[in-house]
LOGU-844006 format. One record per residue: residue in three letters; x, y, z of N, C-alpha, C in turn. Coordinates in Angstrom, 2 decimals, padded with zeros to 5 digits. Example, Ala and Ser with C-alpha at 12.3 -4.5 7.8 and 13.67 -1.06 7.14 Angstrom:
% residues 2
[node Ala,[013.19,-005.69,007.80],[012.30,-004.50,007.80],[013.20,-003.30,007.80]]
[node Ser,[012.85,-002.25,007.08],[013.67,-001.06,007.14],[012.90,000.03,007.87]]
***
This chain:
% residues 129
[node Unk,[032.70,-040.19,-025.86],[032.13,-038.90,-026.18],[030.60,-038.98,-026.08]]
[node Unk,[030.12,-037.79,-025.49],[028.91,-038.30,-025.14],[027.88,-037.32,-026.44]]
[node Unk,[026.86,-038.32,-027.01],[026.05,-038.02,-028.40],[025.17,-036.74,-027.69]]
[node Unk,[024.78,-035.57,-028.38],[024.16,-034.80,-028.10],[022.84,-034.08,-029.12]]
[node Unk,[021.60,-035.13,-028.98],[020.90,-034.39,-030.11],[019.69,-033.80,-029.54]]
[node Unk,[018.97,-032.82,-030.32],[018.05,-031.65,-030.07],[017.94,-031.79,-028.33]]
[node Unk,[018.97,-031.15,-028.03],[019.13,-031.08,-025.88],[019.02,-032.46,-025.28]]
[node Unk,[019.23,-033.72,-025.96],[018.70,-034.97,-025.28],[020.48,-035.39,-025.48]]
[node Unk,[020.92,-035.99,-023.90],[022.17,-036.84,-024.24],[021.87,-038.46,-024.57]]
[node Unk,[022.20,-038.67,-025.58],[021.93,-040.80,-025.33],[022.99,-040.73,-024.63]]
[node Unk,[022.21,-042.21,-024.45],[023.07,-043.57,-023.39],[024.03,-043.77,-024.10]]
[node Unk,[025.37,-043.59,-023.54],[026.54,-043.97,-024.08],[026.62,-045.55,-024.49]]
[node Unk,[026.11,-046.44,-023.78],[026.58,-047.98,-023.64],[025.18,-048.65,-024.42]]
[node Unk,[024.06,-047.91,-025.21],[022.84,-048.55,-025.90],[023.71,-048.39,-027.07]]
[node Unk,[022.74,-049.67,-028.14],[023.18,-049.42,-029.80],[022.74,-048.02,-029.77]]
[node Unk,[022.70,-047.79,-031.14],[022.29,-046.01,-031.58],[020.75,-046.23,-031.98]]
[node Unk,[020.42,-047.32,-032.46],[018.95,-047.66,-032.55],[018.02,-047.83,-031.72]]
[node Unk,[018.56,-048.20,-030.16],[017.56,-047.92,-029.40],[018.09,-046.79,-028.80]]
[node Unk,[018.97,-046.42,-028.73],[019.14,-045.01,-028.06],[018.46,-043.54,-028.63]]
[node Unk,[018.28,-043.75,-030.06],[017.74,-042.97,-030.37],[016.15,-041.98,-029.91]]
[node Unk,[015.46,-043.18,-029.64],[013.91,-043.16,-029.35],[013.90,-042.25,-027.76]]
[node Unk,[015.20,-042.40,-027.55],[015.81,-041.40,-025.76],[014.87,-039.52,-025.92]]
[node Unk,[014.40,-039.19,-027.65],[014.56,-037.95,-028.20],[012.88,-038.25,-028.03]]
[node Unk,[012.49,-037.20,-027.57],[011.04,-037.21,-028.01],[010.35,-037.34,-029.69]]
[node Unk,[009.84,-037.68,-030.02],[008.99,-037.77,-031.25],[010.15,-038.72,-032.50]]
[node Unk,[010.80,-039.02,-031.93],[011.87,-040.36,-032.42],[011.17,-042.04,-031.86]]
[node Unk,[011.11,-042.78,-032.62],[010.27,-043.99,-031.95],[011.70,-044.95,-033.17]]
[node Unk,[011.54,-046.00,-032.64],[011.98,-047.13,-032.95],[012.24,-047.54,-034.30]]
[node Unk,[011.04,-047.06,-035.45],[011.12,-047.41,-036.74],[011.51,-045.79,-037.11]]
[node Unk,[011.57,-044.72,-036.75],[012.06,-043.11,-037.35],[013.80,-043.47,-037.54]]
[node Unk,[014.05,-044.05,-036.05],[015.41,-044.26,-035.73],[016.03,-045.04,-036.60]]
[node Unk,[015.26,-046.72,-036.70],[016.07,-047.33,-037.77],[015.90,-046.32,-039.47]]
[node Unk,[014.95,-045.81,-039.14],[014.81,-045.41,-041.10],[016.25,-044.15,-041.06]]
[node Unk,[016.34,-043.06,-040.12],[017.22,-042.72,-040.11],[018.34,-043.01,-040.34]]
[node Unk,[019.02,-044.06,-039.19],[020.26,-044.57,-039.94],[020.40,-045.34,-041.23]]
[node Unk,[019.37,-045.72,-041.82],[019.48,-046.48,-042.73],[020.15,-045.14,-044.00]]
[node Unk,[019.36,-044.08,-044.04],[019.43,-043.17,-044.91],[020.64,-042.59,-044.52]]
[node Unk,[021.44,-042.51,-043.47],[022.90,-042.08,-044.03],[023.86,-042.75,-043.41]]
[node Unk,[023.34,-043.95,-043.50],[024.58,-045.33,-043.79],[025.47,-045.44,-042.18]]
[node Unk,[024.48,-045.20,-041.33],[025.20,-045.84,-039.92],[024.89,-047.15,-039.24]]
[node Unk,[026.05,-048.01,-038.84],[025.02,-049.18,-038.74],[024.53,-049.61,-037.17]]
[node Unk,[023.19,-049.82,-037.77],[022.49,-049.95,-035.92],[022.73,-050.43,-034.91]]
[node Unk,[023.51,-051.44,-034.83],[024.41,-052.31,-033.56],[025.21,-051.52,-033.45]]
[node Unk,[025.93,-050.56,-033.53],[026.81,-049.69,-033.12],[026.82,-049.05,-031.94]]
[node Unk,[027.15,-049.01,-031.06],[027.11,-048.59,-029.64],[027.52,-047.08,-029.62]]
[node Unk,[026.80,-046.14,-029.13],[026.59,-044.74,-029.01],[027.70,-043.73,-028.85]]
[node Unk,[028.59,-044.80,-027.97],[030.07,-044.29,-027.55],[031.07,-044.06,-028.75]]
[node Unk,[030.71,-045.25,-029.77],[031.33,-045.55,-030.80],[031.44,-044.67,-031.73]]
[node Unk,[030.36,-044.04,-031.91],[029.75,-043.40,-033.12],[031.56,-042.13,-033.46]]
[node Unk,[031.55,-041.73,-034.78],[032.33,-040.72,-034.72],[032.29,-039.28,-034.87]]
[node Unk,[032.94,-038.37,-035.05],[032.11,-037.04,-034.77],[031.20,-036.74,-036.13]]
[node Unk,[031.68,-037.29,-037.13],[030.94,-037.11,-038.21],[029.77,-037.94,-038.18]]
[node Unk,[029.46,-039.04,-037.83],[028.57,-039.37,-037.85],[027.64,-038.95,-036.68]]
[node Unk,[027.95,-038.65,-035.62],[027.21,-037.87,-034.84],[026.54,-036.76,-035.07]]
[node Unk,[027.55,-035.63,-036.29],[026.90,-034.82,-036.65],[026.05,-034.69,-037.86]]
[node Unk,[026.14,-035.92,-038.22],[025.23,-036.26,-039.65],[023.69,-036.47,-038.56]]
[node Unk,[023.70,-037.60,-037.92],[022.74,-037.88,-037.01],[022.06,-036.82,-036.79]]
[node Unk,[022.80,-035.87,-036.06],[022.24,-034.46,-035.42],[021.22,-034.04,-036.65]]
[node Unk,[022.00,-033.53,-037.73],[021.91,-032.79,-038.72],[020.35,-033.37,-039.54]]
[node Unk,[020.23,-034.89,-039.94],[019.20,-035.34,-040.07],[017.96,-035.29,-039.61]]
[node Unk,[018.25,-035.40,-037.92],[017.16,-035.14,-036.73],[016.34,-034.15,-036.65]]
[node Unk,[017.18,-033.23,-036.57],[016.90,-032.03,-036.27],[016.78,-031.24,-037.68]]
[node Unk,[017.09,-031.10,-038.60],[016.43,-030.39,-039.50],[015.34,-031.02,-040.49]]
[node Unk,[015.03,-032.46,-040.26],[013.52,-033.32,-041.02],[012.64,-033.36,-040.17]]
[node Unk,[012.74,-033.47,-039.07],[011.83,-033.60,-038.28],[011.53,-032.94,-036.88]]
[node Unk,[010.35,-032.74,-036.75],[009.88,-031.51,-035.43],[009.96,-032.77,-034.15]]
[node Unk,[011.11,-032.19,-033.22],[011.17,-033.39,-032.21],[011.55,-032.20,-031.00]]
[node Unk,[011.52,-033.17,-029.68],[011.68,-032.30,-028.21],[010.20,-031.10,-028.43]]
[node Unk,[011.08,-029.79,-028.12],[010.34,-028.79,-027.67],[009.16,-028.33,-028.41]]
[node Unk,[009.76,-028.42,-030.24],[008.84,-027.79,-030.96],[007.82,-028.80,-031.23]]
[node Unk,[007.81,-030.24,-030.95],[006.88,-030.83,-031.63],[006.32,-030.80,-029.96]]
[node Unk,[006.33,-031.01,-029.00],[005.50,-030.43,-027.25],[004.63,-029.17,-028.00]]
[node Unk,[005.46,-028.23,-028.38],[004.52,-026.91,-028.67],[003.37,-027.18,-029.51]]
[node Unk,[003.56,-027.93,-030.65],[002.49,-028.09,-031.42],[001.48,-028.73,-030.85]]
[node Unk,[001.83,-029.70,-030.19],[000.72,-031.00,-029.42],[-000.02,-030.41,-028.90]]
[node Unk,[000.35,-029.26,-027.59],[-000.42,-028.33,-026.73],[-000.81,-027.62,-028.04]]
[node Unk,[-000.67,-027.11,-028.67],[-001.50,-025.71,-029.21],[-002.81,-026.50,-030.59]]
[node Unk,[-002.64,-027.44,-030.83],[-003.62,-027.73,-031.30],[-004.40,-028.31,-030.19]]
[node Unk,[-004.03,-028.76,-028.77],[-005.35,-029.66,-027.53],[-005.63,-028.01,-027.71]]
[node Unk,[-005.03,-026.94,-027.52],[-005.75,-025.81,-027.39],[-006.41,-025.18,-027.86]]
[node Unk,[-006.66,-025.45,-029.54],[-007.33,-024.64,-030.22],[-008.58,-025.63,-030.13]]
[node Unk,[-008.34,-027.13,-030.20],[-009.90,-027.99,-029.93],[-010.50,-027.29,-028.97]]
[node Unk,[-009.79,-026.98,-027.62],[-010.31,-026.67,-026.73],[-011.13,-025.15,-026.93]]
[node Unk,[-010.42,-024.24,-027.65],[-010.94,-023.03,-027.83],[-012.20,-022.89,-028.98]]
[node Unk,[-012.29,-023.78,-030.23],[-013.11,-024.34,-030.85],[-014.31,-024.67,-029.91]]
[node Unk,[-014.54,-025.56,-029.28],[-015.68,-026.15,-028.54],[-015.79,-027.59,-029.05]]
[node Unk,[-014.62,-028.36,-029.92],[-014.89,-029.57,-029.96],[-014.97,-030.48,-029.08]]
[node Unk,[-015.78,-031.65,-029.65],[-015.90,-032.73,-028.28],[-014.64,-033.39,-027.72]]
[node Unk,[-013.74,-033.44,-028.82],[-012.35,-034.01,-028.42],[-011.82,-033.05,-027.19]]
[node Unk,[-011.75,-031.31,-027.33],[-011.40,-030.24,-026.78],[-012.09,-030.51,-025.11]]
[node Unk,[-013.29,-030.79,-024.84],[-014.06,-030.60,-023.90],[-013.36,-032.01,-023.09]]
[node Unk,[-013.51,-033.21,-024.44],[-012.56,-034.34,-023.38],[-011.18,-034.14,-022.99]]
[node Unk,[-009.94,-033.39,-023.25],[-009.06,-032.80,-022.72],[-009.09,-032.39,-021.60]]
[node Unk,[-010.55,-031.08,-021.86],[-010.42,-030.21,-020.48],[-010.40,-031.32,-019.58]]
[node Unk,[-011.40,-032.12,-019.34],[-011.88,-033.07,-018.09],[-010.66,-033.93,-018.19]]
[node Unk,[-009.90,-034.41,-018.93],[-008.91,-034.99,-018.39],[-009.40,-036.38,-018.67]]
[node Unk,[-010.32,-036.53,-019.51],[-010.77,-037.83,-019.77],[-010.22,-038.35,-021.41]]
[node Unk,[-010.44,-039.77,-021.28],[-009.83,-040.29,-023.04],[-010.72,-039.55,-024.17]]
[node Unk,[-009.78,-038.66,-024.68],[-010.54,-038.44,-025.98],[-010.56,-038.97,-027.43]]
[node Unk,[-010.64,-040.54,-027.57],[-010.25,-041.70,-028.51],[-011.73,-042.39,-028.47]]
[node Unk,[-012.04,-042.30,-027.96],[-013.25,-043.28,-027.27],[-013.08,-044.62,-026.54]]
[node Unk,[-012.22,-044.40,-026.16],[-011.88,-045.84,-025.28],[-013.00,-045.68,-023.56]]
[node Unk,[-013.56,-046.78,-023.17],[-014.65,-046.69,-022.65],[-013.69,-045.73,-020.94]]
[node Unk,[-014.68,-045.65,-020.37],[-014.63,-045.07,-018.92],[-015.06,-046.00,-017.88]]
[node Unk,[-015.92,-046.92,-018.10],[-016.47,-047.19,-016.88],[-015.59,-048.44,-016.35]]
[node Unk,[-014.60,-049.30,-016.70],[-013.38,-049.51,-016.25],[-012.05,-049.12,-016.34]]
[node Unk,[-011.71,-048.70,-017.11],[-010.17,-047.83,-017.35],[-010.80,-046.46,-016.80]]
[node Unk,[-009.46,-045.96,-016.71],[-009.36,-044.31,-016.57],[-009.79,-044.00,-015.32]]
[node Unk,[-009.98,-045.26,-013.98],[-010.52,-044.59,-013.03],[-009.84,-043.65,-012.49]]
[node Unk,[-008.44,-044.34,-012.24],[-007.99,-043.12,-011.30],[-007.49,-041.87,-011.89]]
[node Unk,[-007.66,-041.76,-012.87],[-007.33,-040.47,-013.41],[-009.13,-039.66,-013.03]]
[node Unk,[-009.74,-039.98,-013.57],[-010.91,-039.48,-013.25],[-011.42,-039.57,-011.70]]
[node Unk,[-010.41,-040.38,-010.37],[-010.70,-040.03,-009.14],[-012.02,-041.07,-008.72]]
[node Unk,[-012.65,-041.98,-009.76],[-013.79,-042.82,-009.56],[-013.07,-044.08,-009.13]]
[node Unk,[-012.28,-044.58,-008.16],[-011.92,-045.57,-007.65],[-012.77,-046.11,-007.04]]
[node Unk,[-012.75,-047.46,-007.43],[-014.25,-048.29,-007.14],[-013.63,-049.34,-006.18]]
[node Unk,[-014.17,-049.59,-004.84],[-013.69,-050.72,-004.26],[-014.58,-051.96,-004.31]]
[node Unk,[-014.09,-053.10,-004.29],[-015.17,-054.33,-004.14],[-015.59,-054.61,-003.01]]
[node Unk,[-016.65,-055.30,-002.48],[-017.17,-055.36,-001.42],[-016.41,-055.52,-000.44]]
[node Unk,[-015.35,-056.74,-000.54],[-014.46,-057.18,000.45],[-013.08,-056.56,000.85]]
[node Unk,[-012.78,-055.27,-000.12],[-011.67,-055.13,-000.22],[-011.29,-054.13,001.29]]
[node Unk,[-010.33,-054.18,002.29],[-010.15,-053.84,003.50],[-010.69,-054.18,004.50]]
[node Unk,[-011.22,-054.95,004.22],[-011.60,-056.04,005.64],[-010.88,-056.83,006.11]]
[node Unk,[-010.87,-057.37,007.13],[-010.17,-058.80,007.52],[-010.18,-060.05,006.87]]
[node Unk,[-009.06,-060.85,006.67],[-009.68,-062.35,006.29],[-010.40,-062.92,007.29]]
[node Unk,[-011.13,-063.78,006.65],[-011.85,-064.94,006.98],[-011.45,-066.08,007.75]]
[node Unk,[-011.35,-066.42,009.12],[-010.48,-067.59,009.32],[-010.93,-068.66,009.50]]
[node Unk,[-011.21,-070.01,009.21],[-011.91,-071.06,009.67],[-011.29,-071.51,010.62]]
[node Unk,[-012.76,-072.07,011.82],[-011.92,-072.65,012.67],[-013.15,-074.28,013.35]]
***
């Protein structure tokens, strides 16, 4: 039977602990704390699960926590209100650049289109003779 939570199918043939994290805004430690709190056990393979516990799963997921679509909506609408604000975080969005402060002048080239070649790079080798 195949598990069906907030529009995401898991992997039939993963435990339920890593299958879980399959859900957007579900990560690895949400998943184990989940099953811990209504007593499913994590080596359990996805296929396995039974309808009740599938629908406990569901039921947990989806009504504690904002996952898939609605927690996408929130993400965008607060980059949008920075953005509509005039914060500096907002302005680093627009450009498409890190807004954390993680540096630029080696990461992030190709997102920013600044691909830097080294002197030698597309030339011929060198052959001794």
């Amino acid at each position: 039977m195949a598990v069906r939570i907030a529009g995401v199918t898991l992997p039939p043939k993963k435990r339920v602990e890593y299958a879980l994290p399959k859900i957007y805004g579900v990560g690895l430690s949400l998943s184990r704390k989940v099953l811990a709190e209504i007593g499913v056990e994590p080596s359990k393979k996805t296929a396995d699960l039974t309808d009740a516990e599938a629908h406990q799963l569901r039921e947990a997921i989806e009504k504690q926590y904002k996952v898939e679509g609605d927690l996408r909506r929130e993400i965008y609408a607060n980059i949008k209100h920075h953005k509509e604000i005039g914060t500096y975080r907002g302005s680093r969005h627009a450009r498409k650049l890190p807004a954390r402060g993680q540096r630029t002048k080696t990461n992030s080239r190709t997102v920013r289109g600044n691909v830097r070649k080294t002197m030698m790079s597309g030339k011929r080798a060198l052959t001794k003779t």
